[in-house]
N, C-alpha and C positions, 0 to 999 in steps of 0.2 A: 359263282366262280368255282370251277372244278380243283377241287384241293392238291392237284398231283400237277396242276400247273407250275407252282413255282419251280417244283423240280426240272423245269425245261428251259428253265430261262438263264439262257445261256450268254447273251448278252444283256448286263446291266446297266442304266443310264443312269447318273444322278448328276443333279442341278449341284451347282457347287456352292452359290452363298445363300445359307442357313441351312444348305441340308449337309454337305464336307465339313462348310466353314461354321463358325459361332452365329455368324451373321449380326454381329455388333462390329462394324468395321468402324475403324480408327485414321486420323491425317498421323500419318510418324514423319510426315517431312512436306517441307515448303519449299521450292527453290524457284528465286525471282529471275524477269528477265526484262534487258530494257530499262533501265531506271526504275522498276517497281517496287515500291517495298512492300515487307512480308505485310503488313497490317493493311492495308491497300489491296492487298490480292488480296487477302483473306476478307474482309468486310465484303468485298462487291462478289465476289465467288456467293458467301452465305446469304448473301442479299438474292440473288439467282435464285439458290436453292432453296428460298423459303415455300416457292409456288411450287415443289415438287418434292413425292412422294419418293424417289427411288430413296436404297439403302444408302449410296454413298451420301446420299445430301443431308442424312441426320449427322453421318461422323464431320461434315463440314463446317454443318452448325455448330454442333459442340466443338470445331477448333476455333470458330469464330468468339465463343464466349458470351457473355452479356455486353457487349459493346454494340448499339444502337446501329440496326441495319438501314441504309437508302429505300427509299422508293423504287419500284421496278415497271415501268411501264413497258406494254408491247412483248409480256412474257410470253413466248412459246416454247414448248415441248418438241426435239427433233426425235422423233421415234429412233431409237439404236444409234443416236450422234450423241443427244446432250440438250441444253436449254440454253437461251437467247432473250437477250433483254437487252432496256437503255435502265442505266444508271447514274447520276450523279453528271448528264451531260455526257455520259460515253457511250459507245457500243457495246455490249458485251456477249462472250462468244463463251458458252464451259459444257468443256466435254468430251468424247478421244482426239486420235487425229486425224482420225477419218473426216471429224467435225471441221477441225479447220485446214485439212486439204480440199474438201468441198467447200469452202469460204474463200481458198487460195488465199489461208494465211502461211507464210511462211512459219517453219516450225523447226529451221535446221540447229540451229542454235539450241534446241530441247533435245534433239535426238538421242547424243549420247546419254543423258539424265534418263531419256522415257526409259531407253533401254536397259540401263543401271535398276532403276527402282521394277523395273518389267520382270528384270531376272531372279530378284527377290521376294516375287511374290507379289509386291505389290500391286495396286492398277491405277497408273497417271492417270490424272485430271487436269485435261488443260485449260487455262483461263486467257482469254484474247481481248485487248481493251482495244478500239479501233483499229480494228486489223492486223492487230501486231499480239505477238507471242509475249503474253505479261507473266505467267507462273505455271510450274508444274505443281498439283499438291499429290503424294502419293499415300493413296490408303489402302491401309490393309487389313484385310478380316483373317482370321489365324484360325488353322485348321481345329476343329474343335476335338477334346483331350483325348475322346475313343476312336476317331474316323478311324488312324491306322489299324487297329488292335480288329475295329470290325471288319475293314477292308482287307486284312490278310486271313479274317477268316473266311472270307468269301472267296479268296484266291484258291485258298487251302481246298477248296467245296467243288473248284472248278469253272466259276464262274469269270465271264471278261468284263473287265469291269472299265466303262467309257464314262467320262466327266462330258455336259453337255452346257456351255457357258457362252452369255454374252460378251464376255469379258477377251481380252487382245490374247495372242494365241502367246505371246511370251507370260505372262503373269500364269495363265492357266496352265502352260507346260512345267512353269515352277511348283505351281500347287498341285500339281500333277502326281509330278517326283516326288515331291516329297510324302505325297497320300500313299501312292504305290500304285497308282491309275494307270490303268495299259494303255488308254488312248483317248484322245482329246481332241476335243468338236468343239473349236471356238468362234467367236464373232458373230454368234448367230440370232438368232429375233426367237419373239415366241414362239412362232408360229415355222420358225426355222426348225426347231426343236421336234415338233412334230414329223415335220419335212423327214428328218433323220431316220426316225423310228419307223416311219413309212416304209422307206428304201428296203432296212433291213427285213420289213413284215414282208415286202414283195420279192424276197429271198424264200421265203417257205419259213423265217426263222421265229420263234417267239420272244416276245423283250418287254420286260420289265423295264417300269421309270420310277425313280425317285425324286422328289420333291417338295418344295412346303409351298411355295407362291404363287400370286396369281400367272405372274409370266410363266410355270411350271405347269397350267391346268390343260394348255392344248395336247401339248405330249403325255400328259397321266390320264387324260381320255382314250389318246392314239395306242398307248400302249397295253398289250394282251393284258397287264397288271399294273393297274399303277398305284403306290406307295406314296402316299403325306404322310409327311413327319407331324409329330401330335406338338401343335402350338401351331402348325401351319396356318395360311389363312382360310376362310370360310369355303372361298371358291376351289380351293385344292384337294378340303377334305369332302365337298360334297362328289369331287371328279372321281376322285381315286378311290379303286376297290375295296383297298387296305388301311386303314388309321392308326398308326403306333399311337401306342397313348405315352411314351416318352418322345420326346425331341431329343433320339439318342439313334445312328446307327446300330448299334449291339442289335436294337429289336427288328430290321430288315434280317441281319444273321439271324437274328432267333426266327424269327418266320420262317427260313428257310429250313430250318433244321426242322422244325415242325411239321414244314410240311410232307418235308422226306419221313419223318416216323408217322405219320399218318397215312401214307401210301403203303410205305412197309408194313404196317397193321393190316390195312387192309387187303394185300395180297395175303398176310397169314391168315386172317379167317376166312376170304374165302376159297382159298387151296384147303384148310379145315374141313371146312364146310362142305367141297367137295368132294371130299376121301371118305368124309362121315357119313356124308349121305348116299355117297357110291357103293358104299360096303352095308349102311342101314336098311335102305328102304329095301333091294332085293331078300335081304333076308326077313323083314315085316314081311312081304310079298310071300313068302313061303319056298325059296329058292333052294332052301336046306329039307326040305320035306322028302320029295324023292331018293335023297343022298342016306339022310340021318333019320329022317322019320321024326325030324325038331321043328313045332309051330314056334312064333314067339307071340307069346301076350301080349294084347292091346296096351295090359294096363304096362307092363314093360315097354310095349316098343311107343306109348305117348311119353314115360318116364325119359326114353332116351332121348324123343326130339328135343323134351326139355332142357336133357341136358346138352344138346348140341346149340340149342339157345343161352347158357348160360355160358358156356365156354366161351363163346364168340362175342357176348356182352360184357365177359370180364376180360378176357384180350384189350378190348376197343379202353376199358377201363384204366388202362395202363398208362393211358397217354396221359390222365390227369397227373400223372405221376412225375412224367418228363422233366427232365431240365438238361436245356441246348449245353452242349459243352463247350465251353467256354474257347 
C-alpha cells in the first residue's frame, strides 16, 4: 500500500457498532403490547436469540437473566430482518419493522415508542407472538469515550466522515449527531456496504473503510484502504490493509497524521536530493574547470555522496520521533 494514500482519502466510512460505538449494547427499556408482560417478552425474545450470534442478542440475553429459557424449534435467521421460531406453543416473530411489515404484522400501536426510543439512539427490537405486536425492547450501544475527540480531529484534517450501518436511519441519524458524522447510509446489508464504496470509487474518488466485523469485511476489501479496529474479528483483520493495535479511533487519526509526515519527509529528501545532486555531480564532472581551473577529489566528491546519504537517512530518521498532535 502506497504511504501517501491515506492522505487522499477524502471520503471516510466507518461501521458504527464497535467501531463509533463500545459495541457492548445494552436493553435500557421494555415496552409491552397486547396484554404481554415484560417477563413473557423478555424470556421468549432470549429464547430466539440463543440460536444467534448478532451483537443485539447477547444485550437480550443478559436482560433476560438466569431465568430458564423454552425450547425453540423451527429457528431461522431472516438475513437484514431478524430471527423466527415456535416457542412454548407460539409463533415468534423478533426483529425491525421491516420484519414484521413483511409478515403483515400490524405494528401501529409501536410506532410512536419505535420512534421515541429511534431518536435517542436507540435500536427497537420487535417481538411478535402470533402475529400480533407483543413488545418493543430498545437497546443501546453508547458511542465510545474518544469517537468525538477522534472524529473532530479528522474533521479538523478535512476529511468527510460517512457512518455506514444496518441499523434504521432514525437510531443512526441520532448516533450520527451526536458523533459529528456528516452523513449516513443506513438499512444497509454487508454486501450493501460494499455497494456504497463502489459508487463512490466509480466517481474517480478514493475511500477508506473503517471497521472490526465480519459484516464490515466486504467493504474493507472494496475499499482503496481498509482499517480494523484491533480486537476485531479474524475475518476483518485479515481483509483490511491497516490493524490498529488499539480498539480506539484516536489510532485511524494517528494514521493519518502519519501518514501525511511521511509524504512530507519524503518530498523533503527528494527535493534534497535533487538540488544536491544538481549542483554535485556537474561539479565532480569538472564543470568548474574551464571557469576556475578547480578539479574536485574523488576522495571529496565520494565524502560528499556520503554525505548526501546521510542527510537523507537522518531526515527520514525523524519520523521515529513523531507524535500525531492530539
Amino acid at each position: 500500500m502506497p504511504c501517501n494514500a491515506p492522505v487522499r482519502w477524502i471520503p471516510s466510512f466507518f461501521d458504527k457498532t464497535g467501531t463509533l460505538t463500545e459495541g457492548k449494547p445494552q436493553v435500557v427499556a421494555v415496552k409491552t403490547f397486547n396484554g404481554v408482560d415484560e417477563a413473557q417478552a423478555l424470556r421468549l425474545a432470549a429464547a430466539l436469540e440463543q440460536g444467534s450470534s448478532h451483537p443485539l442478542a447477547h444485550a437480550i440475553l443478559e436482560k433476560a437473566g438466569d431465568n430458564k429459557l423454552p425450547q425453540v424449534n423451527g429457528f431461522r435467521t431472516l438475513r437484514g430482518l431478524g430471527v423466527s421460531g415456535e416457542a412454548e406453543g407460539h409463533q415468534l416473530l423478533l426483529g425491525n419493522q421491516a420484519l414484521l411489515n413483511e409478515q403483515h404484522v400490524a405494528s401501529d400501536d409501536m410506532t410512536a415508542e419505535i420512534t421515541a426510543q429511534a431518536s435517542q439512539g436507540s435500536t427497537p427490537v420487535l417481538l411478535a407472538i402470533d402475529g400480533k405486536a407483543a413488545a418493543l425492547l430498545a437497546v443501546r450501544d453508547p458511542l465510545r469515550n474518544d469517537s468525538i475527540a477522534a472524529l473532530e480531529r479528522l474533521h479538523n484534517a478535512g476529511y468527510r466522515l460517512v457512518m455506514l450501518t444496518g441499523d434504521n436511519p432514525t437510531t443512526a441519524n441520532a448516533i450520527a449527531k451526536e458523533a459529528g458524522i456528516d452523513e449516513v447510509i443506513a438499512g444497509v446489508l454487508p454486501d450493501g456496504k460494499a455497494d456504497a464504496i463502489k459508487r463512490l470509487q466509480s466517481q474517480g474518488r478514493q475511500v477508506a473503510m473503517v471497521g472490526d466485523g465480519i459484516n464490515d469485511a466486504p467493504a474493507l476489501a472494496q475499499a482503496d484502504v481498509g482499517i480494523a479496529m484491533g480486537g476485531g474479528s479474524d475475518v476483518a483483520i485479515e481483509t483490511a490493509a491497516i490493524t490498529l493495535m488499539r480498539h480506539s479511533l484516536m489510532g485511524v487519526a494517528d494514521a493519518l497524521a502519519i501518514s501525511r509526515a511521511t509524504l512530507r519527509n519524503m518530498k523533503q529528501n527528494l527535493l534534497g536530493a535533487f538540488i544536491y545532486n544538481s549542483i554535485g555531480i556537474p561539479v565532480a564532472a569538472g564543470i568548474l574547470w574551464p571557469f576556475t581551473g578547480t578539479l574536485l577529489n574523488p576522495v571529496v566528491a565520494g565524502a560528499a555522496m556520503a554525505l548526501s546519504s546521510i542527510t537523507v537517512v537522518s531526515n527520514a530518521n525523524r519520523l521515529l520521533r513523531f507524535k500525531p498532535k492530539a
